[in-house]
C-alpha positions in Angstrom: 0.0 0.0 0.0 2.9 2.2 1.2 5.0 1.4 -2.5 1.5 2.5 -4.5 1.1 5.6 -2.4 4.3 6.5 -3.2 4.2 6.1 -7.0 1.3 8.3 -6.9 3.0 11.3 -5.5 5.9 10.3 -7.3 4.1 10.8 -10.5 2.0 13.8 -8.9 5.5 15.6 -8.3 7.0 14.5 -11.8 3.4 16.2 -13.8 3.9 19.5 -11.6 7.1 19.8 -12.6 6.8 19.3 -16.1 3.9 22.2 -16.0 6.3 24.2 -14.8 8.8 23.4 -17.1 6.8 23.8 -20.1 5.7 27.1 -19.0 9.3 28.4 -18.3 10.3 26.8 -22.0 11.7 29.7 -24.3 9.0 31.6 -26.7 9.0 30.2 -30.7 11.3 32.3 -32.0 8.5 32.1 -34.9 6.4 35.7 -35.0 3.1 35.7 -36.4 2.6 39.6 -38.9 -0.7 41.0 -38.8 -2.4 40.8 -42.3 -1.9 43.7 -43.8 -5.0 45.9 -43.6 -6.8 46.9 -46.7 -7.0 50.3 -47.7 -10.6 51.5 -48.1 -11.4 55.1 -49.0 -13.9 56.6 -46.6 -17.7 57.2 -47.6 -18.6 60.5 -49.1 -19.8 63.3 -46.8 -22.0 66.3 -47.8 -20.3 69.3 -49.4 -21.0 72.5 -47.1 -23.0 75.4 -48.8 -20.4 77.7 -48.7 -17.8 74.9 -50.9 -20.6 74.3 -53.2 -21.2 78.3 -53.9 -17.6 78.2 -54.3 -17.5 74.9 -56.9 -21.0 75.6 -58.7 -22.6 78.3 -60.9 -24.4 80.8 -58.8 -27.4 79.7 -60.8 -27.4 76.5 -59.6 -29.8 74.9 -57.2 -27.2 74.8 -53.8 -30.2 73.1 -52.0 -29.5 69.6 -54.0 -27.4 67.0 -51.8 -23.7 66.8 -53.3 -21.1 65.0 -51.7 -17.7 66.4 -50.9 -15.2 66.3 -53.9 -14.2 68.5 -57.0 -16.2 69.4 -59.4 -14.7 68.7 -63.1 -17.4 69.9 -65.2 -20.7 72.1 -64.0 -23.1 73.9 -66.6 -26.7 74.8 -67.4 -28.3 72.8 -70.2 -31.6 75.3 -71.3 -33.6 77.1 -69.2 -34.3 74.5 -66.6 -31.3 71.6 -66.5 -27.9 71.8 -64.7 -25.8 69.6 -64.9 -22.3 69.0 -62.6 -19.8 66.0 -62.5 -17.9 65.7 -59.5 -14.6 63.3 -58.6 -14.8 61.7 -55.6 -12.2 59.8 -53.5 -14.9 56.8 -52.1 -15.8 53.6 -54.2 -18.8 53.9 -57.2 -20.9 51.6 -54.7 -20.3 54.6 -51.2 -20.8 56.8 -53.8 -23.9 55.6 -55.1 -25.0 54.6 -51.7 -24.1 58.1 -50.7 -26.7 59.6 -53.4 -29.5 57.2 -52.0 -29.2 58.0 -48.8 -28.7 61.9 -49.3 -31.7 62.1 -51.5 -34.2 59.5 -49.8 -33.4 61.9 -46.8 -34.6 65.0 -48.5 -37.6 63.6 -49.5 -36.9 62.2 -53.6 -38.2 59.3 -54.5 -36.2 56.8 -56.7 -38.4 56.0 -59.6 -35.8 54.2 -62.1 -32.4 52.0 -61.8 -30.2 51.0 -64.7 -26.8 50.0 -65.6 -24.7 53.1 -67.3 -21.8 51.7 -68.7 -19.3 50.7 -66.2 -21.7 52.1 -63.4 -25.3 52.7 -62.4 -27.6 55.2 -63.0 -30.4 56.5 -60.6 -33.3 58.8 -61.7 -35.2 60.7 -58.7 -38.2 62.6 -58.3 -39.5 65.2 -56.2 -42.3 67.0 -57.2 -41.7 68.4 -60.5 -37.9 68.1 -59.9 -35.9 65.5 -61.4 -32.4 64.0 -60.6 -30.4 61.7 -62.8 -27.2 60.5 -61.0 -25.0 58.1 -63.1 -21.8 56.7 -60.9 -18.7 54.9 -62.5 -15.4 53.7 -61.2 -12.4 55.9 -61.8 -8.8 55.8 -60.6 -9.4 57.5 -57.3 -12.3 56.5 -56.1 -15.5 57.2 -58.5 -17.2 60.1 -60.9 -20.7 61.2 -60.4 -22.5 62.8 -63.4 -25.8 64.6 -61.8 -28.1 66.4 -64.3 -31.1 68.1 -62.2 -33.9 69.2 -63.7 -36.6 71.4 -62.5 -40.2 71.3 -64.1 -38.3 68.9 -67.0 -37.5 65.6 -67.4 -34.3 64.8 -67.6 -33.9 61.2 -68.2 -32.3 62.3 -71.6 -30.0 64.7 -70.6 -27.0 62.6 -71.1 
């Protein structure tokens, strides 16, 4: 009885030390990297008044939503139509998402949804007031093409 006790804490000695051991042991001198993170451009946010009074004609409607970027191209088409294309450093689909949300919000309804090309184009409507906003990809980021027209349709503007 006394030999089998003794084996016991024998072996109860010999498993505390090894624990102790192993946890002494020297770190894997292998080193795990971080994956590299992916660069995303943030979302669009909404160009102040005073920037797009700046960037637009003074004709222009300033009450329209347009996000923050630079405009490349902004000019009245007849009496009623202006139309603005602006570069902006956030992927076609924030873009785009940007536009719906910015829109919905004020109250424009989206009444038609089509492929453009490389991007998408959304037609809105609010009141007599029409919005045509056709997104595509370009090297930094996307490029918005917004035709607006008030009391006209402009699904043919472009």
């Amino acid at each position: 009885m006394r030999l089998v006790r003794s084996i016991a804490v024998g072996l109860a000695i010999l498993a505390v030390a090894a624990s102790v051991t192993g946890c002494a042991s020297q770190p894997s001198s292998v080193t795990q990297e971080a994956p590299p993170e992916a660069s995303v451009a943030p979302a669009p946010e909404p160009m102040q008044s005073v920037e797009k009074k700046r960037q637009l004609p003074s004709e222009f409607p300033i009450e329209v939503p347009v996000p923050r970027g630079t405009i490349t191209r902004a000019d009245r088409q007849g009496a009623d139509v202006w139309v603005y294309e602006i570069a902006v450093a956030s992927s076609p689909e924030q873009t785009l998402a940007w536009y719906e949300q910015a829109y919905k919000s004020a109250n424009w309804g989206e009444i038609e949804r089509s492929a453009a090309g490389e991007g998408t184009r959304v037609l809105f409507e609010k009141g007599s007031a029409q919005t045509e906003v056709q997104v595509r990809p370009a090297a930094a980021g996307s490029t918005a093409e917004v035709a607006i027209g008030i009391g006209v349709p402009v699904g043919e503007t472009f």
